[in-house]
Structure formats: structure tokens, C-alpha cells
C-alpha positions as a printed NumPy array, in Angstrom:
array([[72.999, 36.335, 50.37 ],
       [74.369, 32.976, 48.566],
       [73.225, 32.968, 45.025],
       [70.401, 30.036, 44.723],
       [70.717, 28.812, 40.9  ],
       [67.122, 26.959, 41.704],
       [65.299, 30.566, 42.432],
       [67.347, 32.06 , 39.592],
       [66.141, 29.628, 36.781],
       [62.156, 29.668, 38.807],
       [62.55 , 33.284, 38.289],
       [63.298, 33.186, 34.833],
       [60.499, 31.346, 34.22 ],
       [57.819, 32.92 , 36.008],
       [58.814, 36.284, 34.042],
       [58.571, 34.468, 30.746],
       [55.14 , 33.626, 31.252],
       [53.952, 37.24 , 32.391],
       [52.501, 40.249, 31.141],
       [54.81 , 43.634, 31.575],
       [52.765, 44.391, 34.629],
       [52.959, 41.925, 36.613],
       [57.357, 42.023, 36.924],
       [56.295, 44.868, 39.044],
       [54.676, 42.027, 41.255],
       [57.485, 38.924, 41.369],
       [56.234, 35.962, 43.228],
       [57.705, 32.556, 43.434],
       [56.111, 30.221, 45.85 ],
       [57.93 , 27.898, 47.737],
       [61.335, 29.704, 47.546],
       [60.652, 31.145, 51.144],
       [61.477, 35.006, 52.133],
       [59.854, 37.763, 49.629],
       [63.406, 39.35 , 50.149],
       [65.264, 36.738, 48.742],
       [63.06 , 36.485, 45.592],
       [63.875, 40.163, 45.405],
       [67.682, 39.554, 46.111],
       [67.766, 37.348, 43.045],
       [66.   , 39.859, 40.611],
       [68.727, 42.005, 41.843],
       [71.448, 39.684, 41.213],
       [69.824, 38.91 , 37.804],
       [69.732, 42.58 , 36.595],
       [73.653, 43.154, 37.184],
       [74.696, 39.801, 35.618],
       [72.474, 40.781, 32.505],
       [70.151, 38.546, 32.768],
       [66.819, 40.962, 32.981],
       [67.071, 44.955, 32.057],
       [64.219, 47.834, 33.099],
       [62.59 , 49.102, 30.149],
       [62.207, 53.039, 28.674],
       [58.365, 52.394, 30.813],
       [60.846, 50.775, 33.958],
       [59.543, 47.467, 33.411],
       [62.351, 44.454, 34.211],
       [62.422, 42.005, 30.93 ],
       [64.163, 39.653, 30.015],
       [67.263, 40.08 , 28.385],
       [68.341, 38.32 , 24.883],
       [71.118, 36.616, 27.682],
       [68.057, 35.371, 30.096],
       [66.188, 34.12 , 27.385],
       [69.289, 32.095, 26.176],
       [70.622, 30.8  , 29.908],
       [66.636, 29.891, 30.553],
       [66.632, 27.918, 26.996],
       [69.638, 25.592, 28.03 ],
       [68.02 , 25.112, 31.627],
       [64.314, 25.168, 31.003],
       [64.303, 21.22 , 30.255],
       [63.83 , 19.278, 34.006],
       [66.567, 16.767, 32.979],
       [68.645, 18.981, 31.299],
       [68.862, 21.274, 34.719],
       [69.491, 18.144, 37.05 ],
       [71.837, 16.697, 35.009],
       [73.646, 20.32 , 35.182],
       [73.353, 20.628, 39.002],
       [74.584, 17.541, 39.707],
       [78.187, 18.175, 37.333],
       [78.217, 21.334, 39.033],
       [78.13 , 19.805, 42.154],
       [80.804, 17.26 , 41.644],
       [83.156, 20.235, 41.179],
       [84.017, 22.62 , 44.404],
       [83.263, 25.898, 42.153],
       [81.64 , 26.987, 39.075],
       [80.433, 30.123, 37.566],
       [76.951, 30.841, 35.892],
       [78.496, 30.579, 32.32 ],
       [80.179, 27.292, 33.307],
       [76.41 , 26.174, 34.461],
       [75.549, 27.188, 30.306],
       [78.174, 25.09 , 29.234],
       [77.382, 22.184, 31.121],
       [73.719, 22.31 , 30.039],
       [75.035, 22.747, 26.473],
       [76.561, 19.823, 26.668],
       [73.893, 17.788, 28.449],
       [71.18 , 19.127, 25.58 ],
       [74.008, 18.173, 22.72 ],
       [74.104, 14.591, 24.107],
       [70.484, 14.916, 24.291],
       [70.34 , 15.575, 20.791],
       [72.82 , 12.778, 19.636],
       [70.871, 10.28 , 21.666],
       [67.908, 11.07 , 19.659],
       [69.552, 11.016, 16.152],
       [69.789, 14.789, 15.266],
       [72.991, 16.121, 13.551],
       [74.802, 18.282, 15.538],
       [78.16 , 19.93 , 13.601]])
């Protein structure tokens, strides 16, 4: 299965919103097969991203919370896809560092010290 960064940040996102009982239901429209919803949850446990709880709930890790912060902003996440995309390969912590830079421009545009 090819790792789809767009169902990895909706993901993120739907589970921030949710009670502990409903991760035991994951459903993100438009992102076609159940399986590959599934897939990513997967993929997101291993890389750190979400752990299963002492009551084997999957939350959000401190890591999640973090990569979803740099990404949550619309702009913030097509500006990131699209420098990703101009290089041939990247890496989900190189996708954080882009988006930290995009939101630190962000910030300078608007006036706000950054040191």
C-alpha cells in the first residue's frame, strides 16, 4: 500500500475531534476503501503517531498531536505538498520541516517575532 500523506493528516484529524469510543469506529469519507483507512491507522501506530491505551483505545500520541499542529492549517499543508513534490523523495519528518518553515514565514509575514 503507498502511504497517502492526505488520509494520514484526515485521519489525524478525525481522531482529534472524537470521543475514546468512537477510534474503535474510524471513518473518513471520501478516501475510498475501508481497508485503506485501516492501512493508514496501521502505518500511523508504528511511526508513533497514535498508541492503544491500558483500556486498548488508539490516541493520539504527543508526536501526532505535534505533526497534525504544523499541517492542520489548509495553506500551510498545500504549501508543504507542493515543496514535497518538487523533490523526487521525502520522508514524514522532512514533510514537518517543510511545514515549519511555511508556518515561520507565516508568522514573519504577519509581524510576530520568531528567534
Amino acid at each position: 500500500m503507498k502511504r497517502d500523506m492526505d488520509l494520514i493528516r484526515e485521519i489525524l484529524l478525525w481522531m482529534e475531534n472524537q470521543d475514546d469510543d468512537a477510534f474503535f469506529f474510524i471513518h473518513i469519507p471520501d478516501f475510498g476503501r475501508h481497508e485503506d483507512t485501516i492501512g493508514h491507522v496501521l502505518m500511523l501506530k508504528s511511526a508513533g503517531f497514535l498508541y492503544e491505551s491500558q483500556k486498548g483505545v488508539l490516541r493520539m500520541s504527543w508526536e501526532g498531536h505535534e505533526f497534525l499542529d504544523k499541517v492542520r492549517d489548509e495553506e500551510i499543508w498545500r504549501k508543504t505538498k507542493e515543496g514535497a513534490n518538487k523533490m523526487e523523495s521525502w520522508s514524514v519528518k522532512l514533510l514537518g520541516e517543510l511545514a515549519t518553515g511555511y508556518i515561520k514565514l507565516k508568522a514573519a509575514e504577519l509581524g510576530l517575532p520568531l528567534s
